[in-house]
Residue frames relative to the residue before (quaternion, step in Angstrom):
aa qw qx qy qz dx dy dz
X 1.0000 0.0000 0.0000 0.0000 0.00 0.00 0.00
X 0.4405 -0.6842 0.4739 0.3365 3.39 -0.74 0.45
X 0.5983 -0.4157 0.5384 0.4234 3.35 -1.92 0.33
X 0.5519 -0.2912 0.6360 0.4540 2.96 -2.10 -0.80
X 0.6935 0.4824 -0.3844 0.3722 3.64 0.16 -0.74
X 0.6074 0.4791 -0.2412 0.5860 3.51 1.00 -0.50
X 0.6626 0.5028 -0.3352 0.4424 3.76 0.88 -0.22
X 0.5501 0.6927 -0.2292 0.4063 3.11 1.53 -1.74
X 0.8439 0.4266 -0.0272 0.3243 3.10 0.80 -1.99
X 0.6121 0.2782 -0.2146 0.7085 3.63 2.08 -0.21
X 0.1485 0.7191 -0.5981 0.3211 3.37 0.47 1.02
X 0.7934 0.3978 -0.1799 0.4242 3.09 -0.01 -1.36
X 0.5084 0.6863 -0.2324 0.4652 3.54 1.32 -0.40
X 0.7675 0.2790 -0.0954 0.5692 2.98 0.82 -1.28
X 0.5590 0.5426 -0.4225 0.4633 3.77 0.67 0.17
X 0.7594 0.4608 -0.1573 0.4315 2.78 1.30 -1.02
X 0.3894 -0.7694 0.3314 0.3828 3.42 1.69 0.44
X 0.2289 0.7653 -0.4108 0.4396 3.98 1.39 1.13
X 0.7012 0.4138 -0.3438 0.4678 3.60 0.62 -0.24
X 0.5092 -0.6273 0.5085 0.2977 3.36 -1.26 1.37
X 0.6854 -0.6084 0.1982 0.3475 3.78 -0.89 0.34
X 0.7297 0.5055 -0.2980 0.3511 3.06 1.35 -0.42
X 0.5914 0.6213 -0.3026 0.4156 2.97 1.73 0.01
X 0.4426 0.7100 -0.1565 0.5248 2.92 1.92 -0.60
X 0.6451 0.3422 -0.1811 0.6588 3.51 1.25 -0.79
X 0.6989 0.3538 -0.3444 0.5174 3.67 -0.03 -0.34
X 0.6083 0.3219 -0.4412 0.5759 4.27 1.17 0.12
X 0.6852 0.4637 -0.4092 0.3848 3.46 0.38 -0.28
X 0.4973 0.6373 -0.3227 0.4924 3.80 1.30 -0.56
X 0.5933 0.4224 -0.2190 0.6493 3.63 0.72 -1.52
X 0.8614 0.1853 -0.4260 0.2055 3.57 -0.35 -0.53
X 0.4267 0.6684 -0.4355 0.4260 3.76 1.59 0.38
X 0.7065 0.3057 -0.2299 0.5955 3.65 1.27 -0.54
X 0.7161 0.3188 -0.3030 0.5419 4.16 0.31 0.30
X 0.3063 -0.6666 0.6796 0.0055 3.40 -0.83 1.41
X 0.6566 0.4263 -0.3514 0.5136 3.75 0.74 -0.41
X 0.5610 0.4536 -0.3658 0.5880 3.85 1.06 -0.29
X 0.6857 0.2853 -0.3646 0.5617 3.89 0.14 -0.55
X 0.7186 0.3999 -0.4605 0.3341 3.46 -0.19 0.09
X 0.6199 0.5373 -0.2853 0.4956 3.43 1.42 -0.49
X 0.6887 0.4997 -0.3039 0.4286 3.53 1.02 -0.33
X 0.4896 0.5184 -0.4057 0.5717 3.37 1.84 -0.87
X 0.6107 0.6269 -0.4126 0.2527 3.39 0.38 -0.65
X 0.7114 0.5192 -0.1998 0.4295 2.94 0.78 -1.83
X 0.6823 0.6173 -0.1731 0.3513 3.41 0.84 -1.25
X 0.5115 0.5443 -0.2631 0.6106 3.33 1.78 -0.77
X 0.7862 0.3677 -0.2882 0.4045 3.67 0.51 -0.76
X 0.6886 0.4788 -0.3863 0.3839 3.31 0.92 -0.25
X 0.6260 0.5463 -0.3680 0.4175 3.28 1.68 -0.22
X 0.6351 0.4839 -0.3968 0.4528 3.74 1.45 -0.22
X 0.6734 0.4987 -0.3856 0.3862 3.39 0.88 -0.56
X 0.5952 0.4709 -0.4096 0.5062 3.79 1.09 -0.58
X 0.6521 0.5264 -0.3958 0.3755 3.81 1.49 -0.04
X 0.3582 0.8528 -0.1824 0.3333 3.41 1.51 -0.21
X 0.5552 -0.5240 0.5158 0.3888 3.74 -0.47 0.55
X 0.3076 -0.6053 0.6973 0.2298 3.95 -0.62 -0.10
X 0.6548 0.5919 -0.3444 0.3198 3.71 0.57 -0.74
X 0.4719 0.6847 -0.4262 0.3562 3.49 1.12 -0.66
X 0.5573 -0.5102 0.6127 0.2315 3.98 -1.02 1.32
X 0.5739 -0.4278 0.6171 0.3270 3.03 -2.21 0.56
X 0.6986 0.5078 -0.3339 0.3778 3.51 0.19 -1.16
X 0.6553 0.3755 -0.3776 0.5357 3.94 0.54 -1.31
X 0.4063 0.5386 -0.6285 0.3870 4.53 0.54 -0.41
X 0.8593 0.3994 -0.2418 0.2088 2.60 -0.30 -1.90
X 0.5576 0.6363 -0.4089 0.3422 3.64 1.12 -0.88
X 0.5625 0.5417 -0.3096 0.5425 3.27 0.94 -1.59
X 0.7042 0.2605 -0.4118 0.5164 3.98 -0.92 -0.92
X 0.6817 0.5024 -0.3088 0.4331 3.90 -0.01 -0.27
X 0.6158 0.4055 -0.2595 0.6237 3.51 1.07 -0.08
X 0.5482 0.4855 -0.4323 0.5262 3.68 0.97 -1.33
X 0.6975 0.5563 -0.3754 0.2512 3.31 -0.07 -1.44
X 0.7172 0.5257 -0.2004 0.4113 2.92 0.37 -2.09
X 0.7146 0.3404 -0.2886 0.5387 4.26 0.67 -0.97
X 0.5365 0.4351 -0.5531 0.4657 3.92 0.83 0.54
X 0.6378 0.5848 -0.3525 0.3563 3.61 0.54 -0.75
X 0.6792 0.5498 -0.2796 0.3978 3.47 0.83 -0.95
């Protein structure tokens, strides 16, 4: 069964319908037993749906400011 780290890290894979099937089964196993894995995917999934909601106009420089601010107000 996979870790969480191994979920974390083919997330984006598997959202992204990328993951050969058996791997696809062995994340979907892990996420029926880890409540800390479904909550990270709801997560993830939530962000990709606000950011695809997002102006497109936004500058490299204002991105980067923002994820740097996210970051910086998770840490605290």
């Amino acid at each position: 069964m996979l870790s969480c780290k191994e979920l974390t890290e083919q997330a984006g894979d598997y959202l992204d319908k990328q993951l050969p099937l058996s791997k696809k089964l062995q994340l979907k196993m892990h996420l029926l037993l880890c409540l800390h894995c479904r909550c990270y995917l709801k997560q993830l999934r939530t962000t990709i749906r606000l950011i695809k909601m997002t102006p497109q106009i936004i500058n490299d420089e204002k991105a980067q400011q923002i994820v740097d601010e996210i970051f910086n107000h998770q840490i605290k």
